[in-house]
N, C-alpha and C positions, 0 to 999 in steps of 0.2 A: 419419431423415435428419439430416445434418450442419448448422450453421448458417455463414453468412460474416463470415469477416473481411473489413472493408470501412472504407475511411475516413470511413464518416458512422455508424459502429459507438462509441457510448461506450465509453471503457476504464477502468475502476479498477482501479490498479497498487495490491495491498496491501503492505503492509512497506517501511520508510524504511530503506534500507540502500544499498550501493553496486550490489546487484545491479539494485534497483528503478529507479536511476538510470544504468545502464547501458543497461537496459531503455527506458526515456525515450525517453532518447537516440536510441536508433536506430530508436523507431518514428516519431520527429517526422524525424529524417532521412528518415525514407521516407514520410512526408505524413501520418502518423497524428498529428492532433494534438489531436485531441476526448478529453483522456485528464486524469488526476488521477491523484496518488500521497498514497498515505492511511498513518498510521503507525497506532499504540497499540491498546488492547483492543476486539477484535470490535463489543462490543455499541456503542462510541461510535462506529467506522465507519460500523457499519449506522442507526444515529439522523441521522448526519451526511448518511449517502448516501439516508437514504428509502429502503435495499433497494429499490435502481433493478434492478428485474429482467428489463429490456432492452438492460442493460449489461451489458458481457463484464468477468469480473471474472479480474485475472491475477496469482495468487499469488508473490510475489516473495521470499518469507520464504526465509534461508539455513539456518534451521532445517527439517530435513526434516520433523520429526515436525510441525509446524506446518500442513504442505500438510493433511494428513488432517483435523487437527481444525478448520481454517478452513472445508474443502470441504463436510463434514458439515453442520456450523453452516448454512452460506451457502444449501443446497441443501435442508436444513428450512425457513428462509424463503422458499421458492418461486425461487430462481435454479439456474440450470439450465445459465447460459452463464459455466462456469467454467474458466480451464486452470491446468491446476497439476500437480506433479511428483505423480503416486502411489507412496507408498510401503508401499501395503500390496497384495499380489498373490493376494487374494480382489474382484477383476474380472474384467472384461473383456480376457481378456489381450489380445487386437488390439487393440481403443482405447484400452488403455492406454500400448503402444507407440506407436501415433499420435498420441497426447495428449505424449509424451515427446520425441517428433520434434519436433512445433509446437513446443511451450514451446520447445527449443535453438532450431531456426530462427527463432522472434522475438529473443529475446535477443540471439543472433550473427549470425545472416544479415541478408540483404537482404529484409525481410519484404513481401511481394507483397498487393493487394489481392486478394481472391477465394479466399482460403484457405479450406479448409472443416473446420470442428472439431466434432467429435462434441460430443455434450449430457454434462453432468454424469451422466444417470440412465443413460446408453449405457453408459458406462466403467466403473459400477460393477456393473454387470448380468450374472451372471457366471453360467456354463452348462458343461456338462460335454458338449463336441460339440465335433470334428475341425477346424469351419468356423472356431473361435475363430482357431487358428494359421495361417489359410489367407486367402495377400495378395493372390493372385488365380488365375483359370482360365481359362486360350483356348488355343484350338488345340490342345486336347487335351491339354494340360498342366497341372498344378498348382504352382503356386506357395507355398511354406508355411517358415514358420518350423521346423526341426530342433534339437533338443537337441545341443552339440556332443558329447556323450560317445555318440552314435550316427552319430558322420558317421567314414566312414573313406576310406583314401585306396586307388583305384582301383589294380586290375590292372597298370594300367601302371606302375605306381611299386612294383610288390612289389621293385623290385632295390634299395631304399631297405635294404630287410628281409633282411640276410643268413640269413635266415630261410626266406624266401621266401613268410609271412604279408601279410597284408592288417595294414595299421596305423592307427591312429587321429591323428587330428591333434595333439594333445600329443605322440605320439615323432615328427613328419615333424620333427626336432633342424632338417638344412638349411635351411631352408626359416626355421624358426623363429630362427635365430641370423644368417641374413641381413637379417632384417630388425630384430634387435635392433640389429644394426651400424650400420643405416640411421638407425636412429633417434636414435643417439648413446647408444644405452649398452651397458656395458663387457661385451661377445657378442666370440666366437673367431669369427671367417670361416674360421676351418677345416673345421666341417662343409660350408658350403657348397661348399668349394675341392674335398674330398675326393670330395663327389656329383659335379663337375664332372669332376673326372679318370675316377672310374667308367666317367663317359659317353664319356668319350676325346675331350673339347673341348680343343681348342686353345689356346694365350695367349690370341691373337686372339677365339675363338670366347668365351673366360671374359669378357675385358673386354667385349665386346660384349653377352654375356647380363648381366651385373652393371649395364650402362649399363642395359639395357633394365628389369632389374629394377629399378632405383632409379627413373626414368621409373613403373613402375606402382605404386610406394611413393607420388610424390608425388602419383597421381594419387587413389588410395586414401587420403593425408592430409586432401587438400582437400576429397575430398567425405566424411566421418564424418560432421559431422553433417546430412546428407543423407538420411535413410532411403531414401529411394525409390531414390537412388541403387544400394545394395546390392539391392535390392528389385530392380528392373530387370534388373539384371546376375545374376541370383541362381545361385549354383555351380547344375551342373549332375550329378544324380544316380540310381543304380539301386539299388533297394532288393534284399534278398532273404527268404527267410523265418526269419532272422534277429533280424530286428531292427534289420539293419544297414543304412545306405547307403554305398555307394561311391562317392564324387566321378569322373564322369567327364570333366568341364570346371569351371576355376576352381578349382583348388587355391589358387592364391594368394590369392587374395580370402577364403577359408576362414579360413585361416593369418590373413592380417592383420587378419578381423575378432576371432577368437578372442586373438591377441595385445591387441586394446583392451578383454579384458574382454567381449566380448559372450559370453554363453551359448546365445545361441538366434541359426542365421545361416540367412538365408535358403536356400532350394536350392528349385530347379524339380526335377519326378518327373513321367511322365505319372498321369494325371489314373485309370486304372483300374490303373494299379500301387499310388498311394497309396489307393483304394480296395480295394482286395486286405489292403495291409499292416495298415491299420485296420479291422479287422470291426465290425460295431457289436454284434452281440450279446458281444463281449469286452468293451467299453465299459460294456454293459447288467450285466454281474456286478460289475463294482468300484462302479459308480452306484449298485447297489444294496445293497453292502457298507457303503459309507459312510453312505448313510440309515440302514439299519438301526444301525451302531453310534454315529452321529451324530459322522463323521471332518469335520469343516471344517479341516483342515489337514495336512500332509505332516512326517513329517523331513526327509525330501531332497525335489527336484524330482522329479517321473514323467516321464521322458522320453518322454511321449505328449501330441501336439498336444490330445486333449479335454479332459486336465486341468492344463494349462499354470495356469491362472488359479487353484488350488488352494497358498497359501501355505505354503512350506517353512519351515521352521524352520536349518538347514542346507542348504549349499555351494550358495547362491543368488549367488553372486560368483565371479571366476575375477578372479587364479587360487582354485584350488578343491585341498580335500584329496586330489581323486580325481587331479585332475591331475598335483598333486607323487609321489603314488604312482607315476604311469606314469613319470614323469621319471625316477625312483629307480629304479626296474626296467627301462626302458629295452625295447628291441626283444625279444624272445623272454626276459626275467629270469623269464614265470612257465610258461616250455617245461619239463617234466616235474618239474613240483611239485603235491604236495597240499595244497590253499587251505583251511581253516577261516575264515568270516567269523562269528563271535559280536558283533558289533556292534551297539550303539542304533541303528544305522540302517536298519534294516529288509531284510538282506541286499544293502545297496546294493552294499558294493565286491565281495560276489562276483557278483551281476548284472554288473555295471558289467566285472569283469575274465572274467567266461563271455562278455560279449558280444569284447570284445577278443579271446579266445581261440576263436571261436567255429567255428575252421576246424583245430584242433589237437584229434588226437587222442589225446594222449598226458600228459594236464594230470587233474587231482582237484577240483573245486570243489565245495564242503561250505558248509551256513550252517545258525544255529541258534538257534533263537528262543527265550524261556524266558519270553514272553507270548502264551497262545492267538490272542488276535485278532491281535496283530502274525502271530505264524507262518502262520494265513491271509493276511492281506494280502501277505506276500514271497511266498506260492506266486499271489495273484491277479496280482500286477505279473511275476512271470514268464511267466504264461501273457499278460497283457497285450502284453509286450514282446517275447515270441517269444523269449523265454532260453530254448534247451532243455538248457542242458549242466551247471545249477545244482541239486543235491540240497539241499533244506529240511526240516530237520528239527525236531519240537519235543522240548523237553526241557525237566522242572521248575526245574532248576536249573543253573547255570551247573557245568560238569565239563567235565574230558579226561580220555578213558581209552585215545584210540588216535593215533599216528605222527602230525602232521602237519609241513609243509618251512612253512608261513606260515600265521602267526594273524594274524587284525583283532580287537583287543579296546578301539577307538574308545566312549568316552560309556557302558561297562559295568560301570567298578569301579576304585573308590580304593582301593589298597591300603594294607592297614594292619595292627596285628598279629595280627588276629583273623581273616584272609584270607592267613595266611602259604603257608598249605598249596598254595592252588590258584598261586601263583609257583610253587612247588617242581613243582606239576602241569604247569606250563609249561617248566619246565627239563628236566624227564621226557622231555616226546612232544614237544615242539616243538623241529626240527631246525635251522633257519636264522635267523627272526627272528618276533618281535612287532611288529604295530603297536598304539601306544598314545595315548591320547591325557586329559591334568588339563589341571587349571589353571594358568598362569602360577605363582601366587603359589606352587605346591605342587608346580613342577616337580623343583625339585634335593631336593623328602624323596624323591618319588614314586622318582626317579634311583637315590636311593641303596641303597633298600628292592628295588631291582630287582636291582643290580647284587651286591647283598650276599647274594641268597639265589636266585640262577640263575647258571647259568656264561655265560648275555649280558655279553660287558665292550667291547661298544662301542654308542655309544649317538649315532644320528643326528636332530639337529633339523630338522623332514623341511617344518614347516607352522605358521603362526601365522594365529587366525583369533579376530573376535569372537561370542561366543555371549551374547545380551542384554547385560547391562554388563561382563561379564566375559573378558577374556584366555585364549583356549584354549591350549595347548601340544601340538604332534604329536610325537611322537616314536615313533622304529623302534630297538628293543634288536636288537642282531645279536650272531653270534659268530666273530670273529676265525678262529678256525680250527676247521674242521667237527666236529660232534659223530658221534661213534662211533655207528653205529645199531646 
């Protein structure tokens, strides 16, 4: 059970900084005035405050890394009633988001007596079960948190897809550049304009839907930091045996939540379809994969609600590398091509692009592990996620010996002179492009060494992302004009 926020609730605000006192501020405007702001090292806090452990203690610090080790600290001395940013996502993934909604709504809202905030030991309590991601159930329905790189856009909008595929919300371009424009930055409204001609709307009929869509822009700005807001409203979707959902209500809301950065958006499913799509004995072989080889952590996210709470090491922020991929490829860019993914990521991007492709039958998707336990776990997350159109293979060492139109060779190998050979192996079999990915600092040797011994001579900076302290660099070698097969 949750505890309340109430104005005869002590407050100790830790950390002397501006945020702490912005904090102040709007709780004594809102009649919270039983409160202290405490600066300097832990242990003189806690000597000062008596580790008052009937006091809700509200982490203020703008250092992130800071929330963790203060939490720890505060919740060994028996306090329990703490809010604070988590930034480590070995929890509770639902009360962590709800703990991340409060903290914003005190700071910036209008903060209400009768709040109800989960306990310090709820939030970091962390389980490998479906109910984590799941925000509520009535009427037959389920409401739950979705990975966005599983959410696609319905039937009704395949004429989006000159294709005439099903699309995922990274290529819905319209939709996405309309509301860049909205927002005031520098986005063509041409894709919009052009979806609108499609439909054969009028002057009239554009300004009036443009009005209307700025209207659900401003309405969608004012509540962000609202969880429940989005929660309430949550798209509405049909899964299939895929792995996929298709938006059949609230596209928009999809879209503008995925434009702020969110990875995980709400959507309502009934309640025995999202029962169907998660079996638990699929759940019961990766639970027990991980025990046994003692996995407490992920490279990528799993885009399944039981193991949301399992810490990624990568593309836990959007935008995300998987994202800039679809961008770069765009609507039908991976229609009759053979995909090799050899990547550190555990056959993410060809899961990730089998799922996208998942209605094409005319596509090659290959991955390849050169670590036993990794090459079981990408065939356990495929059978997890209902990918059925991704071949995983193991193999001792990293080689090509046959044709493919795109490599992912992401987090797998610095090149250098003693690895000259297998470039030259990539100039061989590979027809259209490399994706790659060094470090900042090593980007223009990595560049050079590419370009000087493949016939790759153009070379796209596709992604920049931080990986621990360090600078990552994406890049996609292409070539200019097609290689002779």
């Amino acid at each position: 059970m949750p505890y309340c926020f109430d104005r005869k609730s002590r407050i100790i605000i830790l950390g002397k900084n501006i945020r702490a006192e912005d904090l102040e501020g709007n709780l004594v405007k809102n009649g919270f005035c039983n409160l202290c702001i405490c600066g300097g090292e832990l242990n003189t806090v806690i000597q000062d405050e008596k580790t008052d452990q009937d006091a809700i203690w509200f982490l203020a610090f703008q250092n992130a890394r800071r929330h963790k080790e203060f939490a720890v600290k505060l919740h060994e001395l028996g306090i329990n009633k703490i809010i604070f940013l988590p930034t480590d996502e070995a929890v509770n993934w639902k009360e962590a988001i709800r703990i991340r909604q409060i903290y914003n709504y005190l700071l910036y809202g209008e903060a209400e007596e009768g709040l109800q905030v989960p306990f310090y030991d709820e939030i970091v309590k962390r389980s490998i079960d479906t109910a984590n991601a799941v925000i509520s159930e009535a009427c037959g329905m389920t409401t739950f948190y979705a990975r966005m790189e599983a959410i696609f856009v319905n039937n009704l909008y395949k004429k989006c897809s000159k294709s005439g595929h099903a699309i995922s919300l990274p290529l819905v371009g319209h939709y996405r550049s309309m509301f860049e424009k909205m927002a005031g930055q520098d986005a063509e409204e041409s894709d919009y304009q052009e979806y609108c001609e499609e439909q054969r709307f009028t002057k009239e009929n554009y300004e009036e839907k443009t009005f209307d869509r700025y209207q659900l822009y401003c309405l969608f700005k004012k509540n962000i930091n609202r969880g429940e807001f989005f929660s309430a409203s949550a798209s509405i979707v049909a899964g299939n045996k895929n792995g996929v959902f298709h938006i059949k209500e609230g596209l928009h809301r999809a879209v503008f939540l995925m434009m702020q950065g969110w990875s995980y958006i709400p959507v309502m499913i009934s309640t025995k379809e999202f029962q169907t799509i998660y079996p638990e004995e699929k759940i019961a072989k990766v639970r027990e994969f991980f025990e046994k080889n003692q996995i407490d952590k992920t490279v990528t996210p799993i885009a399944h609600p039981a193991f949301y709470s399992f810490p990624a090491e990568k593309e836990t922020m959007e935008p995300s590398v998987l994202t800039a991929v679809k961008k770069l490829w765009g609507i039908g860019g991976f229609f009759g091509k053979k995909i090799l993914d050899m990547s550190d990521y555990n056959s993410y991007f060809a899961r990730n692009i089998g799922r996208v492709l998942w209605d094409c039958d005319d596509v090659v998707i290959e991955s390849r592990e050169t670590d036993e336990v990794k090459f079981r776990l990408a065939v356990l997350y495929n059978d997890l996620l209902n990918i059925q159109n991704v071949k995983v293979e193991y193999q001792s060492s990293l080689k090509l010996c046959s044709n493919y139109d795109i490599v992912f060779l992401l987090g797998k190998i610095k090149f250098d002179s003693e690895n000259i050979n297998f470039l030259v192996s990539l100039d061989l079999y590979v027809q259209d492009a490399v994706v790659f990915e060094c470090d900042m600092e090593d980007s223009e040797e990595q560049i050079g060494l590419f370009t000087a011994n493949t016939g790759f001579d153009e070379c796209v900076y596709l992604h920049q992302y931080f990986s621990g302290a360090r600078m990552r660099q994406v890049l996609v070698f292409r070539r200019k004009k097609e290689k002779s097969k």
